[in-house]
C-alpha positions in Angstrom: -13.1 -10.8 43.7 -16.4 -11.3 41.8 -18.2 -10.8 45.0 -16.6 -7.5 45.6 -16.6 -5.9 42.4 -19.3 -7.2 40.2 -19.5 -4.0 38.1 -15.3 -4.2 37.3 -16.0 -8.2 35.9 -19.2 -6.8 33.6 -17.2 -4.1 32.3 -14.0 -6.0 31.7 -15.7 -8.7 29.8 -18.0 -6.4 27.9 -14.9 -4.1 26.9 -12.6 -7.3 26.1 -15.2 -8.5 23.6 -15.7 -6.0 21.0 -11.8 -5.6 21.2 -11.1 -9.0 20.0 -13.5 -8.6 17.4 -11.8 -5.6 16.4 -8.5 -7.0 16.7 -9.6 -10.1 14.5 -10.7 -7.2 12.0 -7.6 -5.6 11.6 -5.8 -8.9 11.3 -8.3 -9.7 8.3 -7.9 -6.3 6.8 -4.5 -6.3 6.9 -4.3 -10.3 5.0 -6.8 -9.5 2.7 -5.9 -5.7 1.5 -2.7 -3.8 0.6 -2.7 -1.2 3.8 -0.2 1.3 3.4 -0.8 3.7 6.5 -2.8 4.0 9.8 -5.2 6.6 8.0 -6.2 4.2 5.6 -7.0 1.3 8.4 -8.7 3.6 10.6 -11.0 4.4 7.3 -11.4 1.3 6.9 -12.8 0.4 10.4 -14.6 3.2 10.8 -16.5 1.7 7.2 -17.4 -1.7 9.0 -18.5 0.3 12.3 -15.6 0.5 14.2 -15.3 4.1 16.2 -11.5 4.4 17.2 -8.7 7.0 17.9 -5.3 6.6 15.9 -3.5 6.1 19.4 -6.2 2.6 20.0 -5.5 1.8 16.7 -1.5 1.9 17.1 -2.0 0.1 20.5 -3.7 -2.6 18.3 -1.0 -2.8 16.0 1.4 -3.0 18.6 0.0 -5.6 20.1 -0.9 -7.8 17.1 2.8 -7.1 16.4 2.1 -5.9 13.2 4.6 -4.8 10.8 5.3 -2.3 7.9 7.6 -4.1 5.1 8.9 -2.8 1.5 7.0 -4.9 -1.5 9.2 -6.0 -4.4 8.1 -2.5 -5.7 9.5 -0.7 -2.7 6.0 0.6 -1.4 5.6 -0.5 2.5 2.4 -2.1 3.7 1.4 -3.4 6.8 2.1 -7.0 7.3 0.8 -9.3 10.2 4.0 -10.9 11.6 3.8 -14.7 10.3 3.9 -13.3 6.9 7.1 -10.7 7.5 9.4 -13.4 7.0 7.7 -14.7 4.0 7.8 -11.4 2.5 11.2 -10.6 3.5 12.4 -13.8 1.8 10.3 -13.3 -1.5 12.2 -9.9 -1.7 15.5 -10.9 -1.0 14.7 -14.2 -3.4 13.2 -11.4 -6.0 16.3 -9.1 -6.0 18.5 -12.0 -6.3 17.0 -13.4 -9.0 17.4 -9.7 -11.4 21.1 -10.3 -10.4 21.5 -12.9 -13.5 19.7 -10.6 -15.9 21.5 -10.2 -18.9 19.7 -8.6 -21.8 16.2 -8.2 -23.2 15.1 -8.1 -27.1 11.5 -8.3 -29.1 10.5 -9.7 -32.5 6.6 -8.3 -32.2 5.2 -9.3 -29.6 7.6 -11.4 -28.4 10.5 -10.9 -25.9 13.4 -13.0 -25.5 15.5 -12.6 -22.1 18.5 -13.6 -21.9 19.7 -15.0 -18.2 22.6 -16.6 -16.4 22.4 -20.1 -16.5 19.8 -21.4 -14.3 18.3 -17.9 -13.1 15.7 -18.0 -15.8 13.4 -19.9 -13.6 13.2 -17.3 -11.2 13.6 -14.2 -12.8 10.1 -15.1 -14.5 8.8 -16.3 -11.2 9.5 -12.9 -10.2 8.1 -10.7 -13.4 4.7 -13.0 -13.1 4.8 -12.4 -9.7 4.6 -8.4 -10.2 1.5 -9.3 -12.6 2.7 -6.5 -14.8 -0.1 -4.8 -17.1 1.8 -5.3 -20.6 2.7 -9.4 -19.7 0.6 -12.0 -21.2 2.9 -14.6 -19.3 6.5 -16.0 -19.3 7.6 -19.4 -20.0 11.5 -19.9 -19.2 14.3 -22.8 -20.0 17.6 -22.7 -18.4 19.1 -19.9 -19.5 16.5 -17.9 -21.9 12.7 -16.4 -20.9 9.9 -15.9 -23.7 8.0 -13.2 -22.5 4.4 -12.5 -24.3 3.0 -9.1 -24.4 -0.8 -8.3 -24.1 -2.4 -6.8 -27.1 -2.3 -2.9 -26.9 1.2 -2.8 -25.4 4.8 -2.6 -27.0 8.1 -3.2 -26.2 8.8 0.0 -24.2 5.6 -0.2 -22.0 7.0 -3.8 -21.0 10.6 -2.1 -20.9 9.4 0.9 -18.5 7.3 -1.6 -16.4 10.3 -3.8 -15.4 12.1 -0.3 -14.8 9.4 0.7 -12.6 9.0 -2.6 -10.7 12.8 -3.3 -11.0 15.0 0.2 -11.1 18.0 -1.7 -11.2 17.3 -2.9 -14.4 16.9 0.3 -16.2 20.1 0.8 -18.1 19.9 -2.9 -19.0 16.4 -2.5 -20.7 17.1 0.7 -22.1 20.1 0.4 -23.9 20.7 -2.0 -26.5 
């Protein structure tokens, strides 16, 4: 076929190239970044020199299989598809774990959670995981969770930030 159509090899390798370069773009973008829309990845592209249309870039996503998932938070990002399960279970795991909450109270700037037995473990895997603003860190036994709070926050900053990051927990944290 070579012989017969020399121009159709040149342009099909010379257009497969800079697609697979663009493709291996996207997937970094997408690993390294939070991307929350199609707007915000085509900005992105077009940054690092990439001059594409919203239907090439869908087409891209399509074929990378590319996903959009709900964070622990509830905000959807893309997600390439190795890490869709991964993300899916750290949810479910996350949710799970607010299910043997029980009660929150300070001395200072000290909080003292109070779990189901054996859920403390996770429940501060999960607030560290949200890398909240007003959390120093967490260090948890079996069924209790000391949580530290950063200078310049109080107990309602660290209150409204698990509301925020976990609504379920609201009435839990706001009422004594």
């Amino acid at each position: 076929m070579y012989i017969f159509a020399p121009g159709l090899y040149n342009y099909t390798e010379s257009y497969m190239e800079p697609k697979n370069r663009r493709l291996s773009q996207i997937v970094e973008i997408i690993e390294r970044e939070r991307v929350t829309s199609q707007d915000q990845l085509l900005e992105r592209l077009s940054a690092l020199g990439y001059a594409i249309t919203q239907a090439t870039l869908s087409r891209d996503l399509k074929q990378l299989k590319v996903a959009k998932m709900p964070d622990v938070k509830g905000h959807y990002r893309y997600v390439m598809p190795q890490s869709a399960a991964a993300q899916i279970q750290e949810h479910v795991q996350a949710r799970h774990a607010l299910e043997g909450f029980l009660s929150m109270e300070f001395s200072g700037k000290m909080g003292v959670i109070r779990t189901v037995p054996a859920y403390s473990h996770a429940i501060a895997s999960a607030i560290d995981a949200e890398d909240l603003a007003p959390v120093a860190g967490t260090l948890a036994g079996n069924d209790t969770i000391l949580v530290v709070l950063r200078d310049g926050y109080e107990p309602d900053d660290l209150k409204n930030a698990l509301s925020g990051a976990y609504p379920g927990l609201k009435d839990e944290l706001h009422n004594p």
